[in-house]
N, C-alpha and C positions, 0 to 999 in steps of 0.2 A: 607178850604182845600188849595187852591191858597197857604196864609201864610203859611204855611207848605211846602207845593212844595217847595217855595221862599228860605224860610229859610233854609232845611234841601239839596239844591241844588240838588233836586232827577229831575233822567234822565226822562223823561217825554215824553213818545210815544202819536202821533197825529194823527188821522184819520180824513181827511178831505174828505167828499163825497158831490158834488153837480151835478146838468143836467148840467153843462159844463164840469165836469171832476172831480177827485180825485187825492190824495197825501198822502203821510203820511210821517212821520219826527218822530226823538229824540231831544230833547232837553232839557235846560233847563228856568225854568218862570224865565222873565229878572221883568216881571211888569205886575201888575193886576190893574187896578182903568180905573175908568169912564166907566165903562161895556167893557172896550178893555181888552186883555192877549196877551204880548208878550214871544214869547217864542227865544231862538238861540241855535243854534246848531254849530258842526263843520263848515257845509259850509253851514248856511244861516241862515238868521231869521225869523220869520213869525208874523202877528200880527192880530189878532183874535176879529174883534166888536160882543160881545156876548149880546148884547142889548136885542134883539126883541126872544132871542131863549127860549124855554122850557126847564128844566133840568131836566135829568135821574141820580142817583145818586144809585148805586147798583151792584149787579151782571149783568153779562155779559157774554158769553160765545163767546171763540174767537179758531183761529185752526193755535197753534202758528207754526207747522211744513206742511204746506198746501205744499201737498194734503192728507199727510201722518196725521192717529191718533197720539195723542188722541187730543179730543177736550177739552180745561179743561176753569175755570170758571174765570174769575178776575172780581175784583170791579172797574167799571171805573165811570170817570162822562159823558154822554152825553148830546149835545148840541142838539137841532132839532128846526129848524128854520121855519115860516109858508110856506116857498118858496119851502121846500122838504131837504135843506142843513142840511148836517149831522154831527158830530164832534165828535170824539171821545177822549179824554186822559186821560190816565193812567198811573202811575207808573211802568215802566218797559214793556210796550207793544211794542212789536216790530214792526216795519214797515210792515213786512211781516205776523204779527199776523191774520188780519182781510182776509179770503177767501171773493172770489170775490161774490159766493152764500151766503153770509148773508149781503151783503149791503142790502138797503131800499128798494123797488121797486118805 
């Protein structure tokens, strides 16, 4: 999946959820190897050690117009880390995709 990102230069929404805070970004994978993913965008870059996380790889349900329906379904991949951090990317998610009621508890 990454090589694909890489190659086909698709815009790539991130959801980052951890107990110190959260972000989300577009962008696109600059680089995937040695379990890191860098990603860059317009105004910034980000770099992602995916080492120690579990992978979800599927459907997903996200609320791209929050607070407003509908709710609708995309394939994303998720990261879940043993610490509680959360990761989300997909092609074409938007920052503002993920409501605040379906983060992790």
């Amino acid at each position: 999946m990454f090589a694909d990102w890489k190659a086909g230069r698709m815009e790539i929404g991130i959801f980052f959820h951890s107990q110190s805070g959260s972000f989300s970004a577009l962008g696109t994978l600059r680089s995937a190897r040695n379990g890191t993913v860098e990603f860059a965008g317009d105004s910034g870059r980000a770099s992602l050690r995916l080492k120690d996380a579990q992978f979800l790889y599927g459907p997903m349900l996200t609320w791209p117009r929050w607070p407003n329906p509908p709710i609708v379904e995309i394939v994303a991949l998720q990261a879940v880390f043993p610490n509680g951090t959360w990761i989300v990317m997909a092609e074409g998610l938007r920052p503002e995709s993920i409501a605040p009621g379906m983060l992790p508890g």
